[in-house]
C-alpha positions in Angstrom: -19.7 -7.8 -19.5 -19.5 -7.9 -15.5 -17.9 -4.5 -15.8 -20.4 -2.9 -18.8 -23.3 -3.9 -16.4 -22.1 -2.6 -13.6 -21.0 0.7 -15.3 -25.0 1.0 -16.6 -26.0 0.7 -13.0 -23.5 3.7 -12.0 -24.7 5.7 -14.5 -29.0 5.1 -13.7 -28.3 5.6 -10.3 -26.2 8.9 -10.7 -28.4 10.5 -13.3 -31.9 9.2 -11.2 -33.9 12.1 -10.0 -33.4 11.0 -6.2 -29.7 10.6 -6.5 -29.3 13.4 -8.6 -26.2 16.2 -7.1 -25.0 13.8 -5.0 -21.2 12.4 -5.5 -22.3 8.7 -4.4 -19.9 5.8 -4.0 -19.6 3.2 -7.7 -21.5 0.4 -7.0 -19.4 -2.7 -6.0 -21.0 -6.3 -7.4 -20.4 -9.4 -5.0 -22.2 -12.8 -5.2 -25.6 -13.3 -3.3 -25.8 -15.6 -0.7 -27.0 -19.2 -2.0 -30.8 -18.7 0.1 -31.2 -15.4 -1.3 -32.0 -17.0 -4.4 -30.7 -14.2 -6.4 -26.9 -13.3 -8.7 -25.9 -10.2 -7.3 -26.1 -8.6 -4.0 -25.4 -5.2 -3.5 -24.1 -3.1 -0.4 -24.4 0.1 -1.6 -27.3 1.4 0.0 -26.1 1.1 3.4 -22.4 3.3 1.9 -24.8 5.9 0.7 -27.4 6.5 4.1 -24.6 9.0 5.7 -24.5 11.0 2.5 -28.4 11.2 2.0 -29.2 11.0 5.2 -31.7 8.1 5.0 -32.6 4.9 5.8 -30.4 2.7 3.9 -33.8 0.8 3.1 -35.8 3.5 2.0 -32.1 4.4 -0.5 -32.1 0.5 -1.3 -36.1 0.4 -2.5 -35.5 3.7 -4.6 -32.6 2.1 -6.1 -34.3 -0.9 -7.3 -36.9 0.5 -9.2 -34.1 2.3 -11.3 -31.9 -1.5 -11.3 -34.9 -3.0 -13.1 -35.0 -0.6 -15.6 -31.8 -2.2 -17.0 -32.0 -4.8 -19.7 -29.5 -7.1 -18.3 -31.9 -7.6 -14.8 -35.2 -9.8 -14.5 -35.6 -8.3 -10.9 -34.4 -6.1 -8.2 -35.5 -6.4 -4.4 -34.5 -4.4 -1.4 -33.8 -6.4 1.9 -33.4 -5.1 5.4 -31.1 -3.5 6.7 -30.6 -1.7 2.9 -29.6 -5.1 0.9 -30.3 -4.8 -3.0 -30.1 -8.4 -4.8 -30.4 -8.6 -8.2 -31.6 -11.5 -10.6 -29.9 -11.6 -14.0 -31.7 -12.2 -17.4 -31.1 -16.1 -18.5 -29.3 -14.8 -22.1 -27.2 -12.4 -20.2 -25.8 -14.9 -18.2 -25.4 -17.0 -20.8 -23.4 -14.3 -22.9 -21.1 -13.1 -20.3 -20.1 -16.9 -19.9 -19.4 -17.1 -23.6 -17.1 -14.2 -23.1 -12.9 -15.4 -22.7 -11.4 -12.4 -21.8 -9.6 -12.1 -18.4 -7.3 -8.7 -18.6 -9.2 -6.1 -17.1 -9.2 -2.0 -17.9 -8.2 -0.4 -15.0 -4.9 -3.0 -15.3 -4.8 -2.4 -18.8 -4.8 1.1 -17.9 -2.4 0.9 -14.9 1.4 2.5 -14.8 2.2 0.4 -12.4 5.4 -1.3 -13.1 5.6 -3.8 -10.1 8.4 -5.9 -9.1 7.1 -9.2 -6.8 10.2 -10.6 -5.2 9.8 -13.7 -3.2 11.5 -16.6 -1.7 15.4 -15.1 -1.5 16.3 -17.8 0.8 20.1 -17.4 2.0 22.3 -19.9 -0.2 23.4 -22.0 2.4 21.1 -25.0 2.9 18.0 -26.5 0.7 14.9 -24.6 0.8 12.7 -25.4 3.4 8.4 -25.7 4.0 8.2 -21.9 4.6 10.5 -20.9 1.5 7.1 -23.4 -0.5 4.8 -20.9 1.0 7.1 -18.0 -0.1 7.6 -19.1 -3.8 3.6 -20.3 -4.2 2.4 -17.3 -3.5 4.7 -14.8 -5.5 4.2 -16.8 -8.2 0.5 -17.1 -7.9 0.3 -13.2 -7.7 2.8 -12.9 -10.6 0.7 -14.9 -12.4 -2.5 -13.6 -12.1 -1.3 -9.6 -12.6 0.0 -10.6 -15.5 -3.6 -12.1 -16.7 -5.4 -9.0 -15.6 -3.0 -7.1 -17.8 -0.9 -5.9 -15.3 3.1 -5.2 -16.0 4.7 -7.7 -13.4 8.4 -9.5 -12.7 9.1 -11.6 -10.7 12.6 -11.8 -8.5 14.7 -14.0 -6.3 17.4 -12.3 -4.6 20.6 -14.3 -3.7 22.2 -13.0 -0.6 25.4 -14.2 -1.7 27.4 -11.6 0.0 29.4 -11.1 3.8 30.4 -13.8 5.7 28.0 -17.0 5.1 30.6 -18.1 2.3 33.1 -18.0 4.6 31.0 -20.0 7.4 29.9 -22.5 5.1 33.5 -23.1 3.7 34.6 -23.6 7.6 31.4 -26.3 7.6 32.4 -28.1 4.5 35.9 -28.6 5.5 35.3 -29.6 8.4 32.8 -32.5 7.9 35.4 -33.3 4.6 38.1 -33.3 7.8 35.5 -36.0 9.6 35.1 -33.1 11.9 32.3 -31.5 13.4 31.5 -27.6 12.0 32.1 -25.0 13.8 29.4 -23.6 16.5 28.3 -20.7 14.1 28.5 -22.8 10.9 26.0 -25.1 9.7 25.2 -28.6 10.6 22.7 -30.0 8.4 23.4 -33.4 7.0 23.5 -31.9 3.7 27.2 -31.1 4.8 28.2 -33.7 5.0 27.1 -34.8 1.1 29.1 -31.5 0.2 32.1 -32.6 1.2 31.3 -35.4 -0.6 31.0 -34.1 -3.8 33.9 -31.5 -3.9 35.9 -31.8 -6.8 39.8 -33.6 -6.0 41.5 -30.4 -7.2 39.5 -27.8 -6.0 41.7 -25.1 -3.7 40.5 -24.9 0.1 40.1 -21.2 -0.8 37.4 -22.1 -3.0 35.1 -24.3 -0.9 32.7 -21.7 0.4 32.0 -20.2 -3.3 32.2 -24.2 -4.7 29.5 -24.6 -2.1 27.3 -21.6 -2.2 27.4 -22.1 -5.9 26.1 -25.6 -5.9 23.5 -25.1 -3.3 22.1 -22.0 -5.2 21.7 -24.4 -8.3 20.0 -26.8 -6.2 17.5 -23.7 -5.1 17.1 -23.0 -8.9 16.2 -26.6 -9.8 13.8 -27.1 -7.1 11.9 -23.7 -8.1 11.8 -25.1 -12.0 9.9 -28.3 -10.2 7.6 -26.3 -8.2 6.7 -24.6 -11.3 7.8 -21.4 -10.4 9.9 -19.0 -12.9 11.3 -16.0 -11.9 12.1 -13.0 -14.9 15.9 -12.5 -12.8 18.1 -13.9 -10.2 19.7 -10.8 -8.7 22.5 -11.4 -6.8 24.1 -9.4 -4.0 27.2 -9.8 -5.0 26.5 -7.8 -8.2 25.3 -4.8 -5.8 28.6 -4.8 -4.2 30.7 -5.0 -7.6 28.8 -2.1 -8.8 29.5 -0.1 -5.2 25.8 -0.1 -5.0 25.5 0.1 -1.2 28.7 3.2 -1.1 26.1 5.2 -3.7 23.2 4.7 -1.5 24.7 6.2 1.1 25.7 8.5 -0.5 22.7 9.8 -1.6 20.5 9.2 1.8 24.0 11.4 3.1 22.7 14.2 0.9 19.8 13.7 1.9 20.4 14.4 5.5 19.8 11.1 6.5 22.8 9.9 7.8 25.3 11.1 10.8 28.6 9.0 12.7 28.3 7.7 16.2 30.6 5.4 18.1 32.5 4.9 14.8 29.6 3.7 12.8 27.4 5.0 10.4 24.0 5.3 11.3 20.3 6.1 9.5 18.5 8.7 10.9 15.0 6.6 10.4 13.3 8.9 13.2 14.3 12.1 11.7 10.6 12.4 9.7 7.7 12.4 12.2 5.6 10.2 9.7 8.3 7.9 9.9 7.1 4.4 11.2 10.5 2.9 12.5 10.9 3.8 16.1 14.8 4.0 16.4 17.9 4.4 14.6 19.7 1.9 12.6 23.7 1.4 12.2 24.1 1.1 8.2 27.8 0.9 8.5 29.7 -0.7 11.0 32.8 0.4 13.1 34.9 -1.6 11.0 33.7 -0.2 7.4 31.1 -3.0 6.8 28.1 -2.1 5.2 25.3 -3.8 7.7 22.8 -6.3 6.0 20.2 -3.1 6.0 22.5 -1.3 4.0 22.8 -3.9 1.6 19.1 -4.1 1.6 18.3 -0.3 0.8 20.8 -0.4 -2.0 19.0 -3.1 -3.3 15.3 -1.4 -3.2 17.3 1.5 -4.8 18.7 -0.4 -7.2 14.5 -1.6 -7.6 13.2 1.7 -8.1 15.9 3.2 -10.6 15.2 -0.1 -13.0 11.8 1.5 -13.4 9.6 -0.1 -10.7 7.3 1.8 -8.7 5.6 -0.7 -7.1 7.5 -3.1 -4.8 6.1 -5.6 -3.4 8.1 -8.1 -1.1 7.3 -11.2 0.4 8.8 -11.8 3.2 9.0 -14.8 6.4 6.7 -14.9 9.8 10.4 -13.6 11.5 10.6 -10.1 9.5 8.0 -8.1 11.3 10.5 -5.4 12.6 12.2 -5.4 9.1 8.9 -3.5 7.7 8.8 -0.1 9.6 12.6 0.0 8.9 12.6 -0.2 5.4 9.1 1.7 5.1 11.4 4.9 6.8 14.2 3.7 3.9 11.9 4.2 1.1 10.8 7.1 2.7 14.3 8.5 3.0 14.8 7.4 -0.9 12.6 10.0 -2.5 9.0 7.3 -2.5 6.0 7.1 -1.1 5.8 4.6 1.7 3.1 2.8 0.3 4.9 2.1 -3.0 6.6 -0.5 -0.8 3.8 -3.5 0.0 5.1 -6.2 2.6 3.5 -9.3 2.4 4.5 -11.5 5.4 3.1 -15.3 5.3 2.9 -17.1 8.7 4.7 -20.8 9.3 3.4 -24.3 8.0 3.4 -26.9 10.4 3.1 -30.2 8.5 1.2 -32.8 10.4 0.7 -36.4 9.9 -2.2 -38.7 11.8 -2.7 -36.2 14.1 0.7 -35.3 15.1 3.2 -32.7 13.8 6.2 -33.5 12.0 9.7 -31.6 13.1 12.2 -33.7 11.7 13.9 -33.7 8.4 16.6 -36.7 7.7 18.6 -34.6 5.4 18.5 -31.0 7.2 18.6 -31.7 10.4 16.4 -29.1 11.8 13.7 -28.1 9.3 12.1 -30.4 6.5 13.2 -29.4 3.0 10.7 -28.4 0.0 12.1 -31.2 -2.2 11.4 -33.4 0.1 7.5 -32.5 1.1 7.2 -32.4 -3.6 8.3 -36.2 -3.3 6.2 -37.2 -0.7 3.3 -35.3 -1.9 3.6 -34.3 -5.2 4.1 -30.3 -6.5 0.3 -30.3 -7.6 -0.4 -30.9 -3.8 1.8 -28.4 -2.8 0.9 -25.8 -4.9 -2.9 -26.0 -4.0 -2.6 -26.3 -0.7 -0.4 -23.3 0.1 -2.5 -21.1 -2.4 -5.5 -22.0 -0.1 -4.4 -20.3 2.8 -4.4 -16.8 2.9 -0.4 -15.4 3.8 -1.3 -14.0 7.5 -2.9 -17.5 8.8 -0.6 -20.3 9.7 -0.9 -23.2 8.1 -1.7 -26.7 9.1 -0.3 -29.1 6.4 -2.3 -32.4 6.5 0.0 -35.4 5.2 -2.4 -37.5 5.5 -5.0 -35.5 3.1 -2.4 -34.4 1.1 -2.0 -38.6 -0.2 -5.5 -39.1 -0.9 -7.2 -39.8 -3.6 -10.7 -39.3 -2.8 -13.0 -36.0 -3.3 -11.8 -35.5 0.3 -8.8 -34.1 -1.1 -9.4 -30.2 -2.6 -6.6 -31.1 -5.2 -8.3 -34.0 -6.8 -11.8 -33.0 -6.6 -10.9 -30.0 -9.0 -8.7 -32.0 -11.0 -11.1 -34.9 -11.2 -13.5 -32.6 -12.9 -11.4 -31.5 -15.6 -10.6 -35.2 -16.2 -13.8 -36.2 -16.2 -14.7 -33.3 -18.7 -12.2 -34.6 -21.4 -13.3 -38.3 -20.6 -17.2 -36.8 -22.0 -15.4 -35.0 -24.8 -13.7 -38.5 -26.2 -16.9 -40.6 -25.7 -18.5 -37.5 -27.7 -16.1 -37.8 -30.3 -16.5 -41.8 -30.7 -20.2 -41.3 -31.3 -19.6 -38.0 -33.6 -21.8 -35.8 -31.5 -20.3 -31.8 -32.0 -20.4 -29.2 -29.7 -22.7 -26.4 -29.9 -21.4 -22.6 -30.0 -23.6 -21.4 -27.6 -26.1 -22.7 -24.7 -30.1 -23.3 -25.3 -32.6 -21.8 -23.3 -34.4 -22.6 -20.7 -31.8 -23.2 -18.5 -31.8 -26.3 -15.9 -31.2 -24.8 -12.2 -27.7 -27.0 -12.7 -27.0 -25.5 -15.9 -27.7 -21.8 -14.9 -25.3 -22.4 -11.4 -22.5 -23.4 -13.4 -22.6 -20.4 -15.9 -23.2 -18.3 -13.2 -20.6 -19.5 -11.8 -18.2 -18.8 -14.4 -18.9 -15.5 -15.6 -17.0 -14.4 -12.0 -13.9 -15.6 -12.9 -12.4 -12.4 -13.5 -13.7 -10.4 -10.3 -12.0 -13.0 -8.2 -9.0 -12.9 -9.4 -9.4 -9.1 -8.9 -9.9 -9.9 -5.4 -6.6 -11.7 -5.3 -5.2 -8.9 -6.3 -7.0 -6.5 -4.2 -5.9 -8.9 -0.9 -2.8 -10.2 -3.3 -3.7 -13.7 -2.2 -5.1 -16.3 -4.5 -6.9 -18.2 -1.8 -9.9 -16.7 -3.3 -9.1 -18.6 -6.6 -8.8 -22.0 -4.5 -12.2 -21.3 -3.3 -13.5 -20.5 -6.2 -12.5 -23.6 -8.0 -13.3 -25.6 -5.5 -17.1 -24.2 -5.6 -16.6 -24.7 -9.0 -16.1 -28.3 -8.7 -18.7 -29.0 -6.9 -21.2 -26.9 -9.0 -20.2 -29.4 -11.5 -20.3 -32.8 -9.7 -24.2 -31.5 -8.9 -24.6 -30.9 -12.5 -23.1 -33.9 -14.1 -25.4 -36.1 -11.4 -28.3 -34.6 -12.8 -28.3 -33.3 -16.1 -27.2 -36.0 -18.8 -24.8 -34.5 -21.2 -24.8 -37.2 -23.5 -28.1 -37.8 -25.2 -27.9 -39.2 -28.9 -32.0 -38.4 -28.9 -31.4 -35.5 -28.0 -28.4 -33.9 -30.1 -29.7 -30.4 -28.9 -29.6 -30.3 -25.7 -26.2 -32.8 -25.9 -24.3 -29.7 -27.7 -25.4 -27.3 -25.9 -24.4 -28.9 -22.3 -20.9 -30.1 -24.3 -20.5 -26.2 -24.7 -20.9 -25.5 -21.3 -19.0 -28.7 -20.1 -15.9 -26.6 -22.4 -16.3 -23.3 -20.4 -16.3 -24.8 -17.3 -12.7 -27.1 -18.2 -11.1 -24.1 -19.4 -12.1 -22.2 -16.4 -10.3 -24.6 -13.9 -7.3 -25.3 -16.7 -6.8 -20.8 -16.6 -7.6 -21.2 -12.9 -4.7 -24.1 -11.7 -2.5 -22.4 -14.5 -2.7 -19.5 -11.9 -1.6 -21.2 -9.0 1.2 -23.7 -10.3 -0.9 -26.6 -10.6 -1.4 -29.3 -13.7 -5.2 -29.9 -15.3 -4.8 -33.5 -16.1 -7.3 -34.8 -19.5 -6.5 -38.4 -17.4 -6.9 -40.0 -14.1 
């Protein structure tokens, strides 16, 4: 009903005598400030004073007087510099909140077929902090494209290709000799239980696949506990069965992409002058192995001829100078650059009474995902990496991260919905229904909280506008404490007053399935108990 409104608004303002000829920006709706005391506040003016060629003030006062006009609004006021914020009629409110529906028009409406893969950690050790990061926030964005109605997989490619099989053979048998692995092998403890565990009959020959195969089922169990699913696996190796990297460059040959030097095969990434790469790369080496790029441009290929046209990858804080590469690969492939949407999320530095924690007992050099879910718990995880937006670093507090206090972001959202289902059973004891619908006047508390709900949808749209959910962290968070002001002062149960009781049990429902749809988002449980 967010949407309906706005679209009356467009439509007064376009067809008003002192906007009239004028192509105008749409009129964007954001939340007003808390002390304006008002629902909506508007920007618009200020877009518009280069176009008319006045004061954004003077556009902002003409506007409102066409804003009240529409049944929906109570009131209208301009504020310097060119500010419009908007009161909302009670019932309207109350209506929109009533309203269930998430998927949204233009995604309705979209062609987009996008392809979110994430995570695609090497399949040679446990996944580590950063690959948590990874997985919670293409999940989150999976999650919530697919809500709005988008069309949107999710994938994990397995690098399980070149020479790391061979390395982590070498590393296997050599902790299963007692010995130490070689210098370019690796050395995590979790070696050594490797060697442990190979079967009596297995053929030396067979380590590095034994090993690669275990560890990638490991990675696959740990995702299923941190909630995440992806719609395929895609392995390398399947690239290279089907000659998938030969074909590509084939085709970027045909192109007039490619040319020899030295003995290698190189990509001619400069050879456009929009091109955003600012050197050549080698794509096959002196030897007749295709490089890891190659491998990589077969693969968004391979992307774009399944029927995607909108790729979007997220990748480690180390990958900054993979971007302008494959950006002039896409190029080179027939797409527009900007089919091809990087997402690179910044470290997490876990810390712990004040101090940051390096060590990991079982990797060696990095501490693994599985073992940050048993210390802390996947909930914890989940919410705390979805609060940060990808480009920030992260400070992980262990310390917050264990408690059980309002302190902790986690359980004050959580606590709410518990609390919620704890009002619905003492209801139930004492036979007391729920209304379908809210009674008016509304209490300041009430009114927050339905205000509160009915822009649900537009943030999620701003996750996917900034395709980050730390917007839908905030928002249940605010949320939460919208409702802990409510509960404090408006009693819900009231056996003298069955009226009122129903009608606050209704809105006690909107608000429980709001942060139930809102955790679902982000990989994280709504407990009815705590």
């Amino acid at each position: 009903m967010l949407d309906k409104l706005k679209n009356e608004i467009n439509l007064k303002l376009t067809s008003a005598a002192f906007f009239q000829g004028q192509a105008l920006p749409s009129v964007e709706f954001a939340a007003a400030p808390a002390h304006t005391g008002a629902d909506i506040s508007l920007s618009w003016a200020m877009s518009c004073a280069k176009i008319l060629r006045k004061s954004p003030l003077e556009i902002a006062k003409e506007a409102c007087k066409v804003i009240r006009e529409v049944n929906a609004v109570t009131d209208a006021v301009a504020v310097a510099p060119g500010f419009i914020n908007i009161t909302l009629d009670d019932n309207f409110i109350i209506n929109t909140a009533r309203d269930r529906r998430i998927k949204s028009r233009e995604a309705e409406d979209s062609k987009h077929h996008i392809l979110i893969e994430f995570v695609s950690a090497n399949p040679t050790g446990p996944l580590h902090v950063a690959s948590g990061r990874g997985a919670s926030l293409g999940d989150s964005l999976v999650k919530i494209h697919r809500a709005l109605g988008y069309s949107c997989d999710s994938e994990y490619y397995v690098n399980d290709a070149g020479n790391q099989a061979e390395l982590l053979a070498a590393s296997v048998k050599a902790r299963k000799e007692g010995k130490e692995p070689p210098e370019n092998g690796y050395h995590g403890s979790y070696i050594i239980d490797l060697a442990n565990q190979i079967p009596a009959d297995l053929p030396e020959s067979e380590y590095g696949r034994w090993a690669m195969e275990t560890l990638i089922k490991t990675q696959q169990q740990d995702m299923k506990d941190f909630h995440v699913d992806f719609t395929r696996w895609f392995r390398e190796s399947d690239l290279h069965k089907e000659h998938a990297p030969q074909k590509a460059l084939e085709f970027l040959t045909a192109k007039g992409y490619t040319y020899e030097k030295e003995g290698a095969v190189w990509f001619g990434s400069t050879k456009d002058d929009e091109a955003q790469d600012d050197k050549d790369r080698v794509l096959v080496r002196k030897d007749g192995r295709p490089t890891y790029f190659m491998a990589d441009i077969a693969y968004h290929k391979n992307k774009y001829d399944r029927g995607y046209d909108e790729l979007i990858d997220i990748l480690g804080a180390d990958h900054h100078g993979y971007v302008p590469r494959m950006k002039a690969a896409v190029h080179a492939l027939g797409h527009e650059e900007n089919s091809f949407v990087p997402i690179i999320h910044q470290l997490v530095h876990l810390t712990q009474k004040g101090e940051q924690v390096k060590m990991s007992k079982r990797a060696g050099h990095f501490v693994t995902l599985r073992e940050l879910m048993n210390d802390v718990g996947t909930d914890v995880c989940r919410f705390f990496f979805a609060s940060r937006t990808p480009n920030a670093h992260m400070l992980f507090d262990l310390d917050l991260a264990k408690t059980q206090s309002n302190e902790n972001p986690v359980f004050y959202v959580q606590y709410v919905h518990a609390r919620i289902h704890s009002i619905f059973r003492a209801a139930a004891e004492k036979n007391i229904p729920m209304a379908d619908g809210v009674r008016t006047p509304l209490a300041p508390q009430e009114r927050a909280l339905l205000l509160k709900l009915i822009w649900f949808k537009e943030v999620l749209r701003n996750c996917v506008r900034d395709l980050s959910p730390h917007h839908l962290t905030t928002y249940l968070t605010e949320l939460a404490g919208l409702f802990h002001a409510f509960y404090d002062t408006c009693r819900v149960l009231d056996e003298n007053d069955l009226q009122t009781t129903g009608s606050r049990l209704f809105i006690c429902h909107r608000v429980a399935e709001r942060i139930k749809k809102g955790l679902e988002f982000i990989g994280v449980s709504a407990p009815e108990q705590m």
